[in-house]
N, CA, C and O of each residue as an XYZ file, in Angstrom:
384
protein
N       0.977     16.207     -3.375
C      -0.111     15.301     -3.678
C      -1.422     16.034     -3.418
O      -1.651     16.664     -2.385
N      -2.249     15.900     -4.425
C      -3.624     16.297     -3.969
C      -4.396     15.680     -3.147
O      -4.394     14.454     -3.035
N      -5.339     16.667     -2.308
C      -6.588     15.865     -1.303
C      -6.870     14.680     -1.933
O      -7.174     14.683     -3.126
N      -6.784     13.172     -0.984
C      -7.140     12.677     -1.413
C      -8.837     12.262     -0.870
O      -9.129     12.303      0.325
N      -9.517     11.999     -1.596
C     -11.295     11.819     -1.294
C     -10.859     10.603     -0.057
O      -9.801      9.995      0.108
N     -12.241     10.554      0.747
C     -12.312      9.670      1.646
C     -12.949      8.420      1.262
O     -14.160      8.327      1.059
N     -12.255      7.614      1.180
C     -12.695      6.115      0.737
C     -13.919      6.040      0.535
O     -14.762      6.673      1.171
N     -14.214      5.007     -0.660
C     -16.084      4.089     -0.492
C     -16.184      3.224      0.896
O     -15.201      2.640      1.353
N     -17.454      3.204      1.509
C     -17.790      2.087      2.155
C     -17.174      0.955      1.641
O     -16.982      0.632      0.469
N     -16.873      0.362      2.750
C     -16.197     -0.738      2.670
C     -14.642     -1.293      2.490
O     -14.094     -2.395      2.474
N     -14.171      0.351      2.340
C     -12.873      0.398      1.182
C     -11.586      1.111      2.738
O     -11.848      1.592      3.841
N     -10.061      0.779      1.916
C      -9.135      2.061      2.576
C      -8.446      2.493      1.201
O      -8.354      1.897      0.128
N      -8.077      3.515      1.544
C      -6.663      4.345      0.955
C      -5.904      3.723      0.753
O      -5.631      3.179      1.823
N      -4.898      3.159     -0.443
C      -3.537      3.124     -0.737
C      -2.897      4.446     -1.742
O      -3.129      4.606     -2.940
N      -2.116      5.226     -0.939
C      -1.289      6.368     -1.421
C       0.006      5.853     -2.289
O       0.919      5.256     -1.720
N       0.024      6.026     -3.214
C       1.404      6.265     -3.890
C       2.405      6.978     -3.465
O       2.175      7.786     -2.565
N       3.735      6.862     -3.993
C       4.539      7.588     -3.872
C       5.794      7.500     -4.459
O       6.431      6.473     -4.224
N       6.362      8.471     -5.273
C       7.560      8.403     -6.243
C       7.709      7.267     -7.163
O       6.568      7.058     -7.577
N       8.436      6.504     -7.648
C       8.321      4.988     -8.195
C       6.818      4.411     -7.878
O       6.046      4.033     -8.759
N       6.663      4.410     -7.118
C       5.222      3.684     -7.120
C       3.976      4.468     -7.828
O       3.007      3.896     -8.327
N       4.168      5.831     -7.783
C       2.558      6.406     -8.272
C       3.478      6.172    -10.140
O       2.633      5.629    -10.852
N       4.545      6.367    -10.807
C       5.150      5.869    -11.818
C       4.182      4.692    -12.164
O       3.365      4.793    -13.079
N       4.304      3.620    -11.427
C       4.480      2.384    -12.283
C       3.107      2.669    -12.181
O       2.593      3.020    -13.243
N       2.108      2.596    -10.846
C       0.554      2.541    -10.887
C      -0.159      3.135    -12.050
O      -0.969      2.565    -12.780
N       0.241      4.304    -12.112
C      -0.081      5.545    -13.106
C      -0.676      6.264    -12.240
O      -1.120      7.293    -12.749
N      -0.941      6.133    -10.784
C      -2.110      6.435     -9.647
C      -0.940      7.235     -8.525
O       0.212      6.939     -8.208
N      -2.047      8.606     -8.040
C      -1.185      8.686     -6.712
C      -2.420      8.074     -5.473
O      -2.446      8.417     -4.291
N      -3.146      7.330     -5.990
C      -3.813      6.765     -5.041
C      -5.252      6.231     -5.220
O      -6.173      6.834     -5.771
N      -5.292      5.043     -4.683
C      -6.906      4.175     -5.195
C      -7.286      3.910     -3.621
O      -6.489      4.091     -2.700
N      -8.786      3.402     -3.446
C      -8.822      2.732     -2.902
C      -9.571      0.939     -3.436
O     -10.119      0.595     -4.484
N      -9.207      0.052     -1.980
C      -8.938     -1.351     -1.982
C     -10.370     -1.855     -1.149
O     -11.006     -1.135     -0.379
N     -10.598     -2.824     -1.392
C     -11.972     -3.414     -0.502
C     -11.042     -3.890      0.946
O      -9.987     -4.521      1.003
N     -11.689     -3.452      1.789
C     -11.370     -3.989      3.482
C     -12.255     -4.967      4.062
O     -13.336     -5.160      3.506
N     -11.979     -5.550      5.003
C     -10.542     -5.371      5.913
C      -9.616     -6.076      4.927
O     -10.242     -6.762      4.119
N      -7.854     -6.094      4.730
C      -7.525     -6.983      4.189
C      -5.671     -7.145      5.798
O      -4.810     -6.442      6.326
N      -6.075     -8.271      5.774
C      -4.973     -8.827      6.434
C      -3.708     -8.071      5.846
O      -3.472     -8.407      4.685
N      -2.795     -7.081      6.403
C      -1.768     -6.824      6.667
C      -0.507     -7.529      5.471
O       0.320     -6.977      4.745
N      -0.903     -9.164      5.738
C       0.238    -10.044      5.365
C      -0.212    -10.176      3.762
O       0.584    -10.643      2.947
N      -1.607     -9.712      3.349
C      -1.909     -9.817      1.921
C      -1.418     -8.493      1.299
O      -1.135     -8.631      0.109
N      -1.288     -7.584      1.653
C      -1.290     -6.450      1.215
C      -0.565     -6.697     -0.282
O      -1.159     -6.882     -1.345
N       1.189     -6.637     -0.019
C       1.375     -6.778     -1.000
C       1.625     -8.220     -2.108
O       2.391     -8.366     -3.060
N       0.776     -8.991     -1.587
C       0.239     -9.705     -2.879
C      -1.056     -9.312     -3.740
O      -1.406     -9.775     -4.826
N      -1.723     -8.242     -2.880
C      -2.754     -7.658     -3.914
C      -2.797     -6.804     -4.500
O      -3.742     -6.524     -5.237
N      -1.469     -5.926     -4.296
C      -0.852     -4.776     -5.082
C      -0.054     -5.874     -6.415
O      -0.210     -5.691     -7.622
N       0.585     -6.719     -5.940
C       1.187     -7.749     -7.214
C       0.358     -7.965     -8.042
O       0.741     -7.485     -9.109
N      -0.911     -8.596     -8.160
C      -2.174     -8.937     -8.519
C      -1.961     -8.027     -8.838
O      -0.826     -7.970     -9.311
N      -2.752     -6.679     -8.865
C      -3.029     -5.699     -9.517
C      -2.091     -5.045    -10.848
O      -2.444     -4.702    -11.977
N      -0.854     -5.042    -10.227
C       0.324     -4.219    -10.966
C       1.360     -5.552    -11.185
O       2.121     -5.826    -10.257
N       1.372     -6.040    -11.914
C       2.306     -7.111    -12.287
C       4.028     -6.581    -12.296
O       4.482     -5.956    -13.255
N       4.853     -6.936    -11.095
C       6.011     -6.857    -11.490
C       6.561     -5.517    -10.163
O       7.711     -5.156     -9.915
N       5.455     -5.114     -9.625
C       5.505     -4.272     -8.546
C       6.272     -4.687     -7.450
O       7.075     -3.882     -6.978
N       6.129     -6.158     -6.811
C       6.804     -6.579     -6.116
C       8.378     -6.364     -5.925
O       8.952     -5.732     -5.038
N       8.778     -6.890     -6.734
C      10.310     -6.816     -7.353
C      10.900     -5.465     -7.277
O      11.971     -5.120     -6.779
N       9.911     -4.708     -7.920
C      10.497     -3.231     -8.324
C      10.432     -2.630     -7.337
O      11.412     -1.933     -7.078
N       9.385     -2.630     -6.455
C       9.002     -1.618     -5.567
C       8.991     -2.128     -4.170
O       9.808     -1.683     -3.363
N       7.881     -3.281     -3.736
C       7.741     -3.880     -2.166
C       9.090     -4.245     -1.961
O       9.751     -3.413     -1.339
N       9.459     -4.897     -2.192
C      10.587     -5.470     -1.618
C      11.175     -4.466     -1.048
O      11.811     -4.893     -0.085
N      11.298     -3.149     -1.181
C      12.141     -2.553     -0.317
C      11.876     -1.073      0.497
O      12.575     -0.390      1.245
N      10.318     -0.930     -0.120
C       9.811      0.398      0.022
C       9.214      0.062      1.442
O       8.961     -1.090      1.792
N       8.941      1.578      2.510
C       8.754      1.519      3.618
C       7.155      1.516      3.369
O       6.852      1.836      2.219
N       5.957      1.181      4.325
C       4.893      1.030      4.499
C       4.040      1.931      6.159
O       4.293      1.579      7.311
N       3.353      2.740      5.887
C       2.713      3.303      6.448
C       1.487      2.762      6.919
O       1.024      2.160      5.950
N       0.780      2.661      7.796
C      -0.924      2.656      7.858
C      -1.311      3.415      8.848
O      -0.886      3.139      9.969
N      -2.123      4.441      8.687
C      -2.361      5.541      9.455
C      -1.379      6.365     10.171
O      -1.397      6.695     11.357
N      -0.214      6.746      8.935
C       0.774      7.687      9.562
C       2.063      7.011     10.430
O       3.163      7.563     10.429
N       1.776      5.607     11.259
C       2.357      4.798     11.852
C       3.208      3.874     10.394
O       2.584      3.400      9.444
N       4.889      3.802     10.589
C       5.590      3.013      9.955
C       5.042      1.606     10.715
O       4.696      1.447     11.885
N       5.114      0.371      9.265
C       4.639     -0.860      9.993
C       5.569     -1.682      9.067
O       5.967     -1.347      7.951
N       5.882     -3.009      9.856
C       6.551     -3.820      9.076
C       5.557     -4.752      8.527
O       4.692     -5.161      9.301
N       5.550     -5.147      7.308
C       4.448     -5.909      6.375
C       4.643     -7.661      6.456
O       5.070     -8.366      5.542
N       4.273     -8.041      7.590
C       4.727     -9.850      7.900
C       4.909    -10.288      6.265
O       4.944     -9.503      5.318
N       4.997    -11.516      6.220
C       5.113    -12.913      4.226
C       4.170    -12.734      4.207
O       3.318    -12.112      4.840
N       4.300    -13.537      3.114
C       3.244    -13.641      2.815
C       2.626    -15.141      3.913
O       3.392    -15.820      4.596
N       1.277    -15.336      3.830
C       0.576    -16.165      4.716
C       1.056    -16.121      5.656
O       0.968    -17.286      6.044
N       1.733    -15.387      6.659
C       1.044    -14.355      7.839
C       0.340    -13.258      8.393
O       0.678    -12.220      8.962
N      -1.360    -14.087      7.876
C      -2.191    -13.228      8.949
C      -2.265    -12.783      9.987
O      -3.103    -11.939     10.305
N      -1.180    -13.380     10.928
C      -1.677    -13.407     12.551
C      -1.343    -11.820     13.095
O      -1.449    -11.404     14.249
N      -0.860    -10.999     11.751
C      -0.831     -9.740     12.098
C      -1.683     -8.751     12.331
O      -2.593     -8.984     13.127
N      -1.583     -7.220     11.607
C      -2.433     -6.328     11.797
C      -3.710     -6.787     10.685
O      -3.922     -7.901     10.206
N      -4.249     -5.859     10.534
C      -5.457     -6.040      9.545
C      -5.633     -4.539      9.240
O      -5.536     -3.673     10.109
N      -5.851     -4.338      8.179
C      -6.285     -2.802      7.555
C      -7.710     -2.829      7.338
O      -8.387     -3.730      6.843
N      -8.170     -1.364      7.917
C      -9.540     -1.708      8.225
C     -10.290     -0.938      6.926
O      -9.899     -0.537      5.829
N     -11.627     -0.949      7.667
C     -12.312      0.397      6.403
C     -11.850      1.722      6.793
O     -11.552      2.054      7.940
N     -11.816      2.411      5.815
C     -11.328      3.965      6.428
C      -9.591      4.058      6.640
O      -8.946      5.091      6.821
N      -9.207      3.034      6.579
C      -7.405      3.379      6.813
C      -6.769      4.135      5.682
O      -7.373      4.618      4.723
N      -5.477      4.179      5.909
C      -4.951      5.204      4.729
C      -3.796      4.451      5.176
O      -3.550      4.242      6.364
N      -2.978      3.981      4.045
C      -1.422      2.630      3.393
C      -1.267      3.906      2.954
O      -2.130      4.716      2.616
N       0.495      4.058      3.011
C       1.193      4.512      2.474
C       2.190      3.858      1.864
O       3.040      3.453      2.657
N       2.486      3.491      0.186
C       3.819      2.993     -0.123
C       4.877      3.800     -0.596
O       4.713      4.765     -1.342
N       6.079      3.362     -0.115
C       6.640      4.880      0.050
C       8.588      4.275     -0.018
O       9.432      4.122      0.865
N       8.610      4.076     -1.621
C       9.891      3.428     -2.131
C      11.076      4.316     -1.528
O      11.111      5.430     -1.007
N      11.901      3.474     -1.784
C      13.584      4.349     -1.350
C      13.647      5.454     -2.256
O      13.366      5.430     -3.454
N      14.041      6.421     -1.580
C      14.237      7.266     -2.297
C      16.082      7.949     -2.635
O      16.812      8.375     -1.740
N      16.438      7.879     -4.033
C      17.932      8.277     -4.037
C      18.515      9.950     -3.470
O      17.874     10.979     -3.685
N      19.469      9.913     -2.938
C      19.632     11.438     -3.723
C      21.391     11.696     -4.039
O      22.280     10.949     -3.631
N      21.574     12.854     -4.804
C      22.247     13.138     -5.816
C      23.778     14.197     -4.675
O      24.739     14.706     -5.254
């Protein structure tokens, strides 16, 4: 993966990875912050229609290098991703 630039004000990192930079077309954007943890991936859904299914449901999640488990949806009472963070989505990967 190439350097990725350091976020806009206001913004974090979401990194792609395998299946996911696929469907995005992206190995990485950034998102307006803070966003509650428990939204995450409903605003990757929003964005990429059909991502859920294909991809969240089973891919592991990073935020700042630290594996995190991603609460439902409408549980906030979790982490929060700030400005400046860096998400990693990061699908199962097969091998042969």
């Amino acid at each position: 993966m190439n350097t990725v630039p350091k976020p806009p004000s206001g913004h974090f990192n979401v990194l792609y990875f395998a299946s996911a930079s696929s469907l995005t077309s992206k190995q990485h954007e950034a998102l307006p912050a803070p966003l509650p943890l428990g939204q995450l991936f409903g605003a990757l859904e929003e964005r990429y229609p059909g991502m859920k299914s294909k991809i969240l449901d089973s891919c592991l999640v990073t935020v700042n290098l630290e594996y995190v488990d991603v609460p439902p949806p409408g549980d906030d009472s979790g982490a929060v991703i700030k400005e400046g963070d860096e998400v990693a989505i990061i699908p199962p990967v097969s091998s042969g």
